[in-house]
C-alpha positions as protocol buffer text, in pm:
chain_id: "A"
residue {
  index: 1
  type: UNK
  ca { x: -23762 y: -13063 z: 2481 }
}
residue {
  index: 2
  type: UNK
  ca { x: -23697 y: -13341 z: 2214 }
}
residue {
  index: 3
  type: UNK
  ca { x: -24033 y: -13541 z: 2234 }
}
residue {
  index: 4
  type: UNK
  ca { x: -23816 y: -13788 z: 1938 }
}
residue {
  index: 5
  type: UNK
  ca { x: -23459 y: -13809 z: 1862 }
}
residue {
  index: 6
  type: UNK
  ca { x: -23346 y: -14071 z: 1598 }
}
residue {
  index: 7
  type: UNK
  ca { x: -22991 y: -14134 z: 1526 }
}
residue {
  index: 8
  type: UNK
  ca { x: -22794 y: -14372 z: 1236 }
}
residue {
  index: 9
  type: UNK
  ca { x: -23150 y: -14519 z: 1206 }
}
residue {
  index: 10
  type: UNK
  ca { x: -23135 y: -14862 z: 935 }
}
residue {
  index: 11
  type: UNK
  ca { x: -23430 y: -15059 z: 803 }
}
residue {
  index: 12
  type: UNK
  ca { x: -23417 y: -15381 z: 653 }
}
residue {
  index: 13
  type: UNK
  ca { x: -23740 y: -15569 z: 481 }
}
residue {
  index: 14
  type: UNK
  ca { x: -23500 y: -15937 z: 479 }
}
residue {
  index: 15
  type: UNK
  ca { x: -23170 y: -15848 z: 321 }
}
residue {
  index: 16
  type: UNK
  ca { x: -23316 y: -15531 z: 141 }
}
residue {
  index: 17
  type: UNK
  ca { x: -23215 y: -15229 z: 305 }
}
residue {
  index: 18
  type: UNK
  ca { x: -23482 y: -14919 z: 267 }
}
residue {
  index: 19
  type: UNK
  ca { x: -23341 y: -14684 z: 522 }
}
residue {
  index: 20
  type: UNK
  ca { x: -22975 y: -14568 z: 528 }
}
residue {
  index: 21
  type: UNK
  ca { x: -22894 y: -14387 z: 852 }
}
residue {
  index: 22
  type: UNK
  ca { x: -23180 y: -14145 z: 903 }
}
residue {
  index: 23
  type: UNK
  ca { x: -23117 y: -13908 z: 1166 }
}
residue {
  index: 24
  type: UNK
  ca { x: -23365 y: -13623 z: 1278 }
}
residue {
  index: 25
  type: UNK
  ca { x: -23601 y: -13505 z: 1556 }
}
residue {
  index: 26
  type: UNK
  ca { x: -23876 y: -13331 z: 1646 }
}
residue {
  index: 27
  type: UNK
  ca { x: -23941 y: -13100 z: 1977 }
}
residue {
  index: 28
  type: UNK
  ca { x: -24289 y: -13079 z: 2166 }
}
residue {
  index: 29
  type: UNK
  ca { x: -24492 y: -12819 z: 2073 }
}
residue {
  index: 30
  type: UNK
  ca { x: -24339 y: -12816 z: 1684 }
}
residue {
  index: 31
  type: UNK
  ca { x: -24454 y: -12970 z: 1354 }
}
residue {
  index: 32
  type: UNK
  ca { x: -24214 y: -13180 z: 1159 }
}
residue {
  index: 33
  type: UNK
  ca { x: -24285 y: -13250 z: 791 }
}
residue {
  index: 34
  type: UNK
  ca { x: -24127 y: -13501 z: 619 }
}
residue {
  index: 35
  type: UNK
  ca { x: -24141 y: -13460 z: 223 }
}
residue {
  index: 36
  type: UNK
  ca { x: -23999 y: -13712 z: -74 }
}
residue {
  index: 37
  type: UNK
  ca { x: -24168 y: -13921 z: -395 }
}
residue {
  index: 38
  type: UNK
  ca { x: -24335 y: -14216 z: -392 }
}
residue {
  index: 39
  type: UNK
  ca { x: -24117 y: -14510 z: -263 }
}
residue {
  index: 40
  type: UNK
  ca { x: -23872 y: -14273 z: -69 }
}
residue {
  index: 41
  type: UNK
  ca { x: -23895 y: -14489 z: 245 }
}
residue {
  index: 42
  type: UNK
  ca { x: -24128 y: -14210 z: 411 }
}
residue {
  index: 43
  type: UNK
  ca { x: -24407 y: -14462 z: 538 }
}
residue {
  index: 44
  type: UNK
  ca { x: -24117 y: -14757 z: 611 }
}
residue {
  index: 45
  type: UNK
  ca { x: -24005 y: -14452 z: 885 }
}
residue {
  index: 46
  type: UNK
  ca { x: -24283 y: -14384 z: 1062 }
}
residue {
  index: 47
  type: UNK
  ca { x: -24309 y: -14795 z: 1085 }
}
residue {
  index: 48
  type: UNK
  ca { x: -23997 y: -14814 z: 1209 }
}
residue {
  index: 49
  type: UNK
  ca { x: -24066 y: -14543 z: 1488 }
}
residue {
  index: 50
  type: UNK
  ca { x: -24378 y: -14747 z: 1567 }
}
residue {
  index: 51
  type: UNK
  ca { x: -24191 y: -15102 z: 1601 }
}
residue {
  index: 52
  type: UNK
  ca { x: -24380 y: -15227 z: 1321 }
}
residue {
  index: 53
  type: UNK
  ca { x: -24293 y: -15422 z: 1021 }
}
residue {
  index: 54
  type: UNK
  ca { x: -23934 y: -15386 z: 913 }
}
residue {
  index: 55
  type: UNK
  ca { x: -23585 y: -15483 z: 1115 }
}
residue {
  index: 56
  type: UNK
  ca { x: -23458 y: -15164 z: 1210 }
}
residue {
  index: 57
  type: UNK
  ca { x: -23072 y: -15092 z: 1350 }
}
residue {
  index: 58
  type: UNK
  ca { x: -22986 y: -14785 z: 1527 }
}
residue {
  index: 59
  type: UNK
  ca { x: -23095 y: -14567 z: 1804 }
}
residue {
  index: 60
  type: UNK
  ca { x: -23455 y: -14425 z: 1868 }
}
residue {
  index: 61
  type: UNK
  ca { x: -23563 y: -14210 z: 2153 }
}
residue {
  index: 62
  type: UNK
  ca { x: -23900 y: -14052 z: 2258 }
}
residue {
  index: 63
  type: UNK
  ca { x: -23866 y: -13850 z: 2565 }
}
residue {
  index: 64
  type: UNK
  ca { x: -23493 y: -13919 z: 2685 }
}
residue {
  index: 65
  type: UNK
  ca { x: -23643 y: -14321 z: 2698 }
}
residue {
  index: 66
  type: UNK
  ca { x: -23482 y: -14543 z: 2394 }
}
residue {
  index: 67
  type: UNK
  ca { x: -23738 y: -14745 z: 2219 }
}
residue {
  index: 68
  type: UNK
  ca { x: -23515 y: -14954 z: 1937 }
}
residue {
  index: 69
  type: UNK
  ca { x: -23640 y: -15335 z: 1992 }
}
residue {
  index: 70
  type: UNK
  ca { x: -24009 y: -15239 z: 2208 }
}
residue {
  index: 71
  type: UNK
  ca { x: -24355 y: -15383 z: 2065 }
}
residue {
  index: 72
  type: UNK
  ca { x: -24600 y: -15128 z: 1895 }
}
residue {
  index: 73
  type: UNK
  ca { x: -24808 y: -15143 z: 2251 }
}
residue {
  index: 74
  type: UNK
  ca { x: -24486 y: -15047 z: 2483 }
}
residue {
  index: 75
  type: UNK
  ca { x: -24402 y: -14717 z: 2241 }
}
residue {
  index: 76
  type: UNK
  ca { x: -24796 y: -14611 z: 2232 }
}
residue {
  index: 77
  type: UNK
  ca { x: -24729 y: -14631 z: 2623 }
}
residue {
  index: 78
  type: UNK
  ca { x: -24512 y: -14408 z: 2568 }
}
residue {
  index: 79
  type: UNK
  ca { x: -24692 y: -14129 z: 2482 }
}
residue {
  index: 80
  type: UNK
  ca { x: -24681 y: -14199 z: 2119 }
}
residue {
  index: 81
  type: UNK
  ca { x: -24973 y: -14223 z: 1856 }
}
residue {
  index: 82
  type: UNK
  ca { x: -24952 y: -14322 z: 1475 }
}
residue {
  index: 83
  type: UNK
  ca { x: -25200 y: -14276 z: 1217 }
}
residue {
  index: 84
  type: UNK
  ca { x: -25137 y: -14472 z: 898 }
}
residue {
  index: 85
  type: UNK
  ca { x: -25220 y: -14338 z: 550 }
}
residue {
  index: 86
  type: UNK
  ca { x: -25549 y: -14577 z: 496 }
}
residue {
  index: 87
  type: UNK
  ca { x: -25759 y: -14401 z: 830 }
}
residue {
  index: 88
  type: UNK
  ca { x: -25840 y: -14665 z: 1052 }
}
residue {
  index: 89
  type: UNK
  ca { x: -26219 y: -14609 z: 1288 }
}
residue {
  index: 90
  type: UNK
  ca { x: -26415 y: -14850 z: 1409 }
}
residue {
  index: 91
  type: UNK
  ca { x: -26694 y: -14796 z: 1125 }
}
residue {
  index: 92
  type: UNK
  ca { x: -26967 y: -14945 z: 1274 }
}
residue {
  index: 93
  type: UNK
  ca { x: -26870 y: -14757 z: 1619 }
}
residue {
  index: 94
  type: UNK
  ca { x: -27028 y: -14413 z: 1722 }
}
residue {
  index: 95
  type: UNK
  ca { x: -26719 y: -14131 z: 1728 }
}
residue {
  index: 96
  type: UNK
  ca { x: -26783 y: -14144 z: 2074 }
}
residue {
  index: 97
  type: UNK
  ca { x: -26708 y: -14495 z: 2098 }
}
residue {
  index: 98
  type: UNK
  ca { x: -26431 y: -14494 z: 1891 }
}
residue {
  index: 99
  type: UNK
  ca { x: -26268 y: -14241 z: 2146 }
}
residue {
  index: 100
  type: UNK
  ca { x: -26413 y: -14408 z: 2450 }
}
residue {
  index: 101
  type: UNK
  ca { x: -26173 y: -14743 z: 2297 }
}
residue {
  index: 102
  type: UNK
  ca { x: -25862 y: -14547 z: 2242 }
}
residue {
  index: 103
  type: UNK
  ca { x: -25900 y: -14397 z: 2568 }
}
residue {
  index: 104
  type: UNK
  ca { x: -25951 y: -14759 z: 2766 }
}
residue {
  index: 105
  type: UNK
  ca { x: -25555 y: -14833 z: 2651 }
}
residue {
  index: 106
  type: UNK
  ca { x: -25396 y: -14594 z: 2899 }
}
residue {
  index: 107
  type: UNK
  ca { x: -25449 y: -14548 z: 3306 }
}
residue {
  index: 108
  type: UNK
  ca { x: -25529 y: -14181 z: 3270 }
}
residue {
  index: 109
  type: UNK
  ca { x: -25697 y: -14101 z: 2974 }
}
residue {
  index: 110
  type: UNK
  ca { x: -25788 y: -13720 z: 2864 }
}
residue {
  index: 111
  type: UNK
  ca { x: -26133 y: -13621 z: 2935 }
}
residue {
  index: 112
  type: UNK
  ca { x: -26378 y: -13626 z: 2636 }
}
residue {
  index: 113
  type: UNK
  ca { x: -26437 y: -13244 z: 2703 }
}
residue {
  index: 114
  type: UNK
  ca { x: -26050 y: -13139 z: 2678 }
}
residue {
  index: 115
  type: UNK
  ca { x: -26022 y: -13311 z: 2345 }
}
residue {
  index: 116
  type: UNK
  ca { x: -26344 y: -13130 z: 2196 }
}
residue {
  index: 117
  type: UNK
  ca { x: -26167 y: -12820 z: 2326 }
}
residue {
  index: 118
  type: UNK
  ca { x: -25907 y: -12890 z: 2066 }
}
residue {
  index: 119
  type: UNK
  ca { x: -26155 y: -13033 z: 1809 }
}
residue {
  index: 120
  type: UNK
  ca { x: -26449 y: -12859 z: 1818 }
}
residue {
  index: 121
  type: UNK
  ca { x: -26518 y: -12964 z: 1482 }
}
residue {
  index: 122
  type: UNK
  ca { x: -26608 y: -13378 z: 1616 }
}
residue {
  index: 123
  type: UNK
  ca { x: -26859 y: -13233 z: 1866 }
}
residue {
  index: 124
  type: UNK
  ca { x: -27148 y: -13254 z: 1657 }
}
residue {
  index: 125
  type: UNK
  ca { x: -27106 y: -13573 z: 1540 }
}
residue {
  index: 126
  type: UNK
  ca { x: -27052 y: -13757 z: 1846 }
}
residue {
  index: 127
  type: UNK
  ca { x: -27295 y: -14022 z: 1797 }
}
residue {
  index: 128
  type: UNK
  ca { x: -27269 y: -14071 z: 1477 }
}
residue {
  index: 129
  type: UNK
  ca { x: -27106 y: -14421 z: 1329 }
}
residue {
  index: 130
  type: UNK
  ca { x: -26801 y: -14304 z: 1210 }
}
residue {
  index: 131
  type: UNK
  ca { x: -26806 y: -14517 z: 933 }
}
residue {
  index: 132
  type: UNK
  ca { x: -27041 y: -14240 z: 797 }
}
residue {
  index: 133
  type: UNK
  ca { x: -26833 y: -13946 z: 792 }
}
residue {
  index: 134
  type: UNK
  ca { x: -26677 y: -13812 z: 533 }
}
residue {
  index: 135
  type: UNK
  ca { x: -26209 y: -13885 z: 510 }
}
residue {
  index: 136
  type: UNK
  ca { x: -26163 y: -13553 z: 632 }
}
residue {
  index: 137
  type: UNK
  ca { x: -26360 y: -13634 z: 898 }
}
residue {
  index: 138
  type: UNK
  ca { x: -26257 y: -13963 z: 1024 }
}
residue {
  index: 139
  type: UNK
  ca { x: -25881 y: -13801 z: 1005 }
}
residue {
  index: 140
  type: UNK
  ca { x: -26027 y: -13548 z: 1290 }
}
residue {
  index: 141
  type: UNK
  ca { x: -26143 y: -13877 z: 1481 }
}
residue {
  index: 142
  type: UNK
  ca { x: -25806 y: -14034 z: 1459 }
}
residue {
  index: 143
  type: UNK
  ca { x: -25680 y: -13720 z: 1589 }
}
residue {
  index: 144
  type: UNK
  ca { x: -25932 y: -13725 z: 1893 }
}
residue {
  index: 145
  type: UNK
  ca { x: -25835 y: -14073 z: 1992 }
}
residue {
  index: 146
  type: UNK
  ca { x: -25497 y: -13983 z: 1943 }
}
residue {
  index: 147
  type: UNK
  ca { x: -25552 y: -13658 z: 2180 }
}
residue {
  index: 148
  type: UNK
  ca { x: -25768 y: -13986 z: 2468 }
}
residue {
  index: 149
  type: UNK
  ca { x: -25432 y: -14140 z: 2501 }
}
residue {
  index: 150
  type: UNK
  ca { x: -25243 y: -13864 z: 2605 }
}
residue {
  index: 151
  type: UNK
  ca { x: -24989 y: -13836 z: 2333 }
}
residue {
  index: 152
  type: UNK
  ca { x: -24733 y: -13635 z: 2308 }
}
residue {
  index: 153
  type: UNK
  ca { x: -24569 y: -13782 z: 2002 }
}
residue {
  index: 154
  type: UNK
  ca { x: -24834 y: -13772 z: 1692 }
}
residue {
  index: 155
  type: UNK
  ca { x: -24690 y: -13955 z: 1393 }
}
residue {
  index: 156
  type: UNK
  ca { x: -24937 y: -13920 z: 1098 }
}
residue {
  index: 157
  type: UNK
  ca { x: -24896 y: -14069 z: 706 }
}
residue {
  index: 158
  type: UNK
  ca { x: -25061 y: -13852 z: 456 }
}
residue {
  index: 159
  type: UNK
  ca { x: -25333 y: -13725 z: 635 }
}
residue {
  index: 160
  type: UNK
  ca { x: -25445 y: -13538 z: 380 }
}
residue {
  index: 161
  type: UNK
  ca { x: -25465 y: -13730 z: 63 }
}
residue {
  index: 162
  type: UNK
  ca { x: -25768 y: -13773 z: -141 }
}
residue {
  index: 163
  type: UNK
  ca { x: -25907 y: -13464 z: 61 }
}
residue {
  index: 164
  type: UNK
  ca { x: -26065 y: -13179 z: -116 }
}
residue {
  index: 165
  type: UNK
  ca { x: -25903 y: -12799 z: -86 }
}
residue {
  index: 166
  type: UNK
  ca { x: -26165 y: -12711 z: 263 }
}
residue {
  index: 167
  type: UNK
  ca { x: -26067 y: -13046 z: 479 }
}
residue {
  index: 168
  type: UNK
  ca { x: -25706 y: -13035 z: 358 }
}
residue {
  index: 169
  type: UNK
  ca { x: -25710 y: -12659 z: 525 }
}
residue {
  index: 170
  type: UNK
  ca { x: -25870 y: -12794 z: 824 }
}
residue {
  index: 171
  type: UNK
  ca { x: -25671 y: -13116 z: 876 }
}
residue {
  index: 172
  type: UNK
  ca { x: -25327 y: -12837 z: 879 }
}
residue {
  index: 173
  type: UNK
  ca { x: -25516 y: -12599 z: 1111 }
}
residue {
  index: 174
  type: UNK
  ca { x: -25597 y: -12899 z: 1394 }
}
residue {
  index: 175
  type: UNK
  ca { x: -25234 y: -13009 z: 1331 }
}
residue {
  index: 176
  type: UNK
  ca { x: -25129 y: -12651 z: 1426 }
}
residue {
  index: 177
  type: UNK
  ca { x: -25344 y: -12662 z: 1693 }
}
residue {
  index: 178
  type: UNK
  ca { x: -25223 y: -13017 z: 1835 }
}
residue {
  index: 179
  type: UNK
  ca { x: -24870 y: -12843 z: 1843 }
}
residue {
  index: 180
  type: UNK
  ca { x: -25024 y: -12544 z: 2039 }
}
residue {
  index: 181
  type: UNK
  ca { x: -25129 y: -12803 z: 2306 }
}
residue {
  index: 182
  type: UNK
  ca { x: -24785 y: -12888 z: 2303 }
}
residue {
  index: 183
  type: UNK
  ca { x: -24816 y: -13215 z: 2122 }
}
residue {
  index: 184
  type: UNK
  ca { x: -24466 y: -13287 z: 1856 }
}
residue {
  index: 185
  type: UNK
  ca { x: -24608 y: -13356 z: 1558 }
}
residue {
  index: 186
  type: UNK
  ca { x: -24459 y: -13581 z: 1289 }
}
residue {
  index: 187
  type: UNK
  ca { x: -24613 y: -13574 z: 929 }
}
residue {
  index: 188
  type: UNK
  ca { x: -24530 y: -13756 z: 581 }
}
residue {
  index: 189
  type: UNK
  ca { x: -24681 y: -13501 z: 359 }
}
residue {
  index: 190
  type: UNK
  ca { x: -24713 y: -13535 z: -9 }
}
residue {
  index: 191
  type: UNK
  ca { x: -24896 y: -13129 z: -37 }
}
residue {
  index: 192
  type: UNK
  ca { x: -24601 y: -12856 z: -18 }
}
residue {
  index: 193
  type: UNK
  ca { x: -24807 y: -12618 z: 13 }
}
residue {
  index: 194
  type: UNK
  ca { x: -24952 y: -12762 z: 324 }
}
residue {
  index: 195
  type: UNK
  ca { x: -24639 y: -12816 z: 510 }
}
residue {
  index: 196
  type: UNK
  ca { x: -24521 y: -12474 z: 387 }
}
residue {
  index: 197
  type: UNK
  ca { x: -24784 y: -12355 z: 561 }
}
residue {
  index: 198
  type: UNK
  ca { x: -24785 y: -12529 z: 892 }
}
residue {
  index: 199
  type: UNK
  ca { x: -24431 y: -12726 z: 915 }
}
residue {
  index: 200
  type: UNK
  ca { x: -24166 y: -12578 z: 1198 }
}
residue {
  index: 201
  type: UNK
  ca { x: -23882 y: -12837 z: 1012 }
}
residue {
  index: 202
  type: UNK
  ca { x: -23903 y: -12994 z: 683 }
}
residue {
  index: 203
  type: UNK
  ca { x: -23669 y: -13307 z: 578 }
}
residue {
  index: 204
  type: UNK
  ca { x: -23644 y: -13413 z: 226 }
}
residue {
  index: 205
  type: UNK
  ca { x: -23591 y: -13806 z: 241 }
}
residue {
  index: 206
  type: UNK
  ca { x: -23476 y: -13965 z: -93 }
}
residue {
  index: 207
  type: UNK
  ca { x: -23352 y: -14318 z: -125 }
}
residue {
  index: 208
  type: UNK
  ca { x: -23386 y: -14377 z: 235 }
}
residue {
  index: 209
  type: UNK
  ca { x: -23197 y: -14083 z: 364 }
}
residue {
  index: 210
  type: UNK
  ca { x: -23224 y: -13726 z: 462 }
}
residue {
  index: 211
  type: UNK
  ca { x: -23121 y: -13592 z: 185 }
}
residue {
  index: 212
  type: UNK
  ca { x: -23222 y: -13177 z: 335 }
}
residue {
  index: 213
  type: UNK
  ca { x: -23319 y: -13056 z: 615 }
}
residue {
  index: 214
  type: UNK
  ca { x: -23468 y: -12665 z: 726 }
}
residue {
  index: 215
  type: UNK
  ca { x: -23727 y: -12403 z: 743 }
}
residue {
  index: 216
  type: UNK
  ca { x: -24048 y: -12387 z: 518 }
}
residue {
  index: 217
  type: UNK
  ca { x: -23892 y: -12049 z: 388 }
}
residue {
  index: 218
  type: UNK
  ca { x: -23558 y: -12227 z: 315 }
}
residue {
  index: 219
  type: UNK
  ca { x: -23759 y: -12489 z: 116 }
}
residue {
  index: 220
  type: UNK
  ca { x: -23816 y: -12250 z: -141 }
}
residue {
  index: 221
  type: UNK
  ca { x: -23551 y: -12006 z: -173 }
}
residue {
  index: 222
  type: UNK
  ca { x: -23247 y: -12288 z: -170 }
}
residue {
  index: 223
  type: UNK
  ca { x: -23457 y: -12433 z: -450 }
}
residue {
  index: 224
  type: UNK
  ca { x: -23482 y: -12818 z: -318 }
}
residue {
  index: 225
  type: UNK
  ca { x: -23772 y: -12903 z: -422 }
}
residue {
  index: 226
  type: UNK
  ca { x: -23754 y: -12905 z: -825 }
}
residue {
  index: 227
  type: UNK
  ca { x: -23459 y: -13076 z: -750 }
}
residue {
  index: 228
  type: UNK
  ca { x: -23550 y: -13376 z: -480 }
}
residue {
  index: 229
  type: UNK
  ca { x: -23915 y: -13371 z: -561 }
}
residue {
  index: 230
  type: UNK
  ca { x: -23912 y: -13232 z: -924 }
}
residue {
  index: 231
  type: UNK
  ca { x: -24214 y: -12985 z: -867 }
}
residue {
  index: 232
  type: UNK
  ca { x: -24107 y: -12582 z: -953 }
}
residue {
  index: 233
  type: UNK
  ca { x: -24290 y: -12392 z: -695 }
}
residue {
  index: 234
  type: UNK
  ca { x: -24105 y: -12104 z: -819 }
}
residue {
  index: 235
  type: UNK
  ca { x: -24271 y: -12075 z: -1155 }
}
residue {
  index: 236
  type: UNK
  ca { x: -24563 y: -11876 z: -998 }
}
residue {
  index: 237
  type: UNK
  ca { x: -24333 y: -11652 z: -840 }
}
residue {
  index: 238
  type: UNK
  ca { x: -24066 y: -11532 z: -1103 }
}
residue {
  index: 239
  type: UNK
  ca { x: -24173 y: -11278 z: -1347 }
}
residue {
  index: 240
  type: UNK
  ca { x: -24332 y: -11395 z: -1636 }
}
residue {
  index: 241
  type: UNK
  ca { x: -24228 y: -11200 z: -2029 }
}
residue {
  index: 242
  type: UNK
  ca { x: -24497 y: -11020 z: -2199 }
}
């Protein structure tokens, strides 16, 4: 089932347009990456899904329901959860409190002992202020609050920048895990070999359009990403003269 479709979808900051008729989706149970350099309107999409910040034109639909024109709060009612690039905890919170707020938003929120099923990892540090932990971490927390709400659409922006090598390869194997539960996960991903890894669909966005679209294996072998993101992942692979 398509937990998001978008169709034709515009986005204007005043007069400036940033997004020129993106269309794509993403099923339940699947991880969509969405790749492109620095200015590419990446985060300005995942804002736009969320109702926040710029004018946006077109259609937008998470579960059959169309959302074009509803507040932030309606769309998180929704089902849907969105983690922006700079993590956002309570610092001063315990991680237990930080999920016990997340969960308060919704009539029927997952129980504390489901989410640790999916994130084991949190379970030890509970009651600690999650201003303490370390940005791998605190990605795993937004995770859990995003699991208290019940959401079914995850949007996430660069979860895994600034992170060393070992929390980068965690943050992908939760993510992989999220879409086991069933969850459709949507992530702006700067590391290619990340979303190699764990992406179901890759889009290339440049200039505020989709720009490619296909499988992680089709990412390499139709050579797209020297040529949208100007990084040769194939130098490692061809033979090299004596």
């Amino acid at each position: 089932m398509e937990a998001l479709q978008v169709t034709d979808l515009r986005a204007y900051y005043g007069k400036a347009q940033v997004l020129h008729g993106i269309n794509l989706a993403a099923r339940l149970g699947t991880v969509t990456a969405i790749l492109g350099r620095n200015g590419a309107g990446k985060t300005t999409l995942l804002q736009s899904l969320m109702g926040l910040g710029p004018r946006v034109e077109g259609d937008i639909s998470v579960l059959g329901k169309p959302i074009a024109g509803l507040a932030p709060d309606a769309i998180a009612r929704l089902g849907v959860a969105y983690v922006p690039q700079d993590v956002r905890v309570f610092p001063r919170l315990s991680v237990r409190e930080n999920i016990e707020v997340a969960a308060s938003t919704v009539a029927t929120p997952r129980p504390l002992r489901e989410i640790l099923d999916v994130l084991p990892e949190i379970e030890p540090k509970l009651d600690a202020l999650a201003g303490t932990l370390s940005g791998g971490q605190q990605q795993l927390v937004s995770m859990a609050r995003s699991l208290s709400m019940r959401c079914q659409l995850l949007l996430m922006d660069e979860p895994t920048e600034g992170l060393m090598p070992r929390l980068v390869n965690q943050v992908g194997v939760v993510l992989r895990r999220l879409a086991a539960e069933g969850v459709a996960v949507v992530i702006v991903e700067q590391n290619v070999g990340l979303v190699q890894e764990i992406g179901d669909l890759i889009h290339i966005v440049e200039k505020g359009q989709v720009k490619w679209h296909g499988s992680p294996a089709e990412l390499v072998s139709a050579r797209v990403i020297d040529r949208y993101l100007g990084v040769n992942v194939l130098e490692d692979l061809e033979p090299k003269g004596e």
